[in-house]
N, C-alpha and C positions, 0 to 999 in steps of 0.2 A: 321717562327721561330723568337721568338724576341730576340733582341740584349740589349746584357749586358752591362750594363751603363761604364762607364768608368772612369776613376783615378779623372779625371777633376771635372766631372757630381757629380762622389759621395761628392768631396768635396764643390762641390755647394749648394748642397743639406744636404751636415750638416751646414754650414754656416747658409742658409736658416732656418733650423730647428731652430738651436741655437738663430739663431734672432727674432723667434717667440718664443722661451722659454723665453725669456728675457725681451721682450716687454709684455707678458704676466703678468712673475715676475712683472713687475712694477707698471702693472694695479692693480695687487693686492696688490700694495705697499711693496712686499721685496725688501730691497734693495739689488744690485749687484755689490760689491765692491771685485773687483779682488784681489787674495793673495799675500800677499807682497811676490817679492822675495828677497833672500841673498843672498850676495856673497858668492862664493866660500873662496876667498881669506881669507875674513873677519871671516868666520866661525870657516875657519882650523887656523888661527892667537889665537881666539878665544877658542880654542879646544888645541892647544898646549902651551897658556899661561898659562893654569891654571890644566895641567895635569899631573908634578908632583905630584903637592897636592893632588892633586882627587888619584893618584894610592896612594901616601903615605898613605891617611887616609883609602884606599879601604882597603888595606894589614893590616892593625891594626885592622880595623873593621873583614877582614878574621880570624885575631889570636882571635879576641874574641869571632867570634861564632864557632871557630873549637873547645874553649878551653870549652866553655858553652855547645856545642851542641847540639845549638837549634837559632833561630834567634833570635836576640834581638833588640828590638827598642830604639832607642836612642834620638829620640824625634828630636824635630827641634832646627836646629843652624844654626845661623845666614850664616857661612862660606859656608854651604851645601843650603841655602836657595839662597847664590850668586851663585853658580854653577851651581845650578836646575836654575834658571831664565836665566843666559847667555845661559846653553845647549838649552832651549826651544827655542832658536833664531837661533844658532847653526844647530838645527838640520832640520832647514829649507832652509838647502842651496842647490843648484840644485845639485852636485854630493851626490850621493844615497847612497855609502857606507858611504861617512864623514857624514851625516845626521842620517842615521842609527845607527853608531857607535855612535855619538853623542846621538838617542833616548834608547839605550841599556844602557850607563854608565848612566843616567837621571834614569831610570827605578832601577835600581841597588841602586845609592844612594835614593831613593823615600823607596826602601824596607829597605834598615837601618834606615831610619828615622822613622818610622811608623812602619817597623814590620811587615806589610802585605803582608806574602805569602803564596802560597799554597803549594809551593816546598819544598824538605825535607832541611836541613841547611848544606848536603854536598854539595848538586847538587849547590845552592846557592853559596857556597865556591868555589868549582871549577870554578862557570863561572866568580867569581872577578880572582880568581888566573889567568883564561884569559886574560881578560881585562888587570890585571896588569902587565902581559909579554910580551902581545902586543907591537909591533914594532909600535910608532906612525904611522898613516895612512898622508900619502901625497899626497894632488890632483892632476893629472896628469897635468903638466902644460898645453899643449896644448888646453887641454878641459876645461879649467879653465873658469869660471862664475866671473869678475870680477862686474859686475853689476854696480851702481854707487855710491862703494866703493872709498874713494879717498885718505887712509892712514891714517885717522880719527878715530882709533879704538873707542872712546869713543862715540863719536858723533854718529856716526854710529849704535853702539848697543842701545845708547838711540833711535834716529831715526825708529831703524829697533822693538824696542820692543813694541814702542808706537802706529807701525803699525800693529804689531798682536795684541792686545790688543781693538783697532779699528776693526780689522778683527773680531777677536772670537765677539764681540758684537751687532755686526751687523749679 
């Protein structure tokens, strides 16, 4: 009868694998440059700085396409261009719901600016009317990802954008 590898063994052995995918990648010259992470901390500072705004102008942009009936694109501004860049940093933090909630309002405002949806313009509406009643989201302290965040908000989002940006290019 043979015997079943073990918790240990298996993880020997993706290690082992892993280390031959990599060595591999390199032969072939990709490079392997691990994904930045973000803080948790940093994220939700990030996410609740500027989420007044983001719901005040969601609920305005709601009353114009309930009153239109239809989506309308609004082109790019500059304000919605600073939120879409923060959220994409945002939404890379290890707690999955602030990341999430963060790729959801991203995707939301992406569709008022541009216009691009396949959805009807109430389904549309109701899911801002969501967003916009939502009880901010708070990471559970305990579990919190402070990473090496150090109270630096600005530093930090530059830091952190200039390494997804390195990321995606590579």
């Amino acid at each position: 009868m043979k015997r079943s590898s073990t918790i240990e063994e298996l993880k020997e052995d993706i290690e082992r694998l892993q280390a031959e995918i990599n060595a591999s990648d390199m032969e072939r010259g990709y490079c392997n440059v691990p994904f930045p992470s973000v803080s948790d901390v940093w994220a939700e500072q990030a996410y609740k700085r500027n989420l007044v705004d983001i719901k005040q102008f969601l609920a305005e942009y709601t009353e114009l396409v309930l009153t239109a009936k239809e989506i309308i694109p609004l082109g790019e501004q500059d304000r919605i261009n600073e939120w879409l860049e923060m959220l994409k940093v945002a939404r890379e933090a290890k707690d999955l719901i602030l990341g999430s909630t963060c790729t959801l309002i991203a995707a939301l405002l992406l569709i008022a600016t541009n216009g691009d949806s396949r959805m009807h313009y109430a389904n549309l509406a109701d899911m801002l009317v969501s967003i916009i009643e939502e009880t901010p989201y708070s990471v559970y302290s305990e579990d919190v990802y402070k990473g090496d965040y150090d109270g630096n908000y600005d530093k930090y989002y530059a830091e952190k954008r200039e390494e997804l940006i390195k990321w995606h290019e590579n």
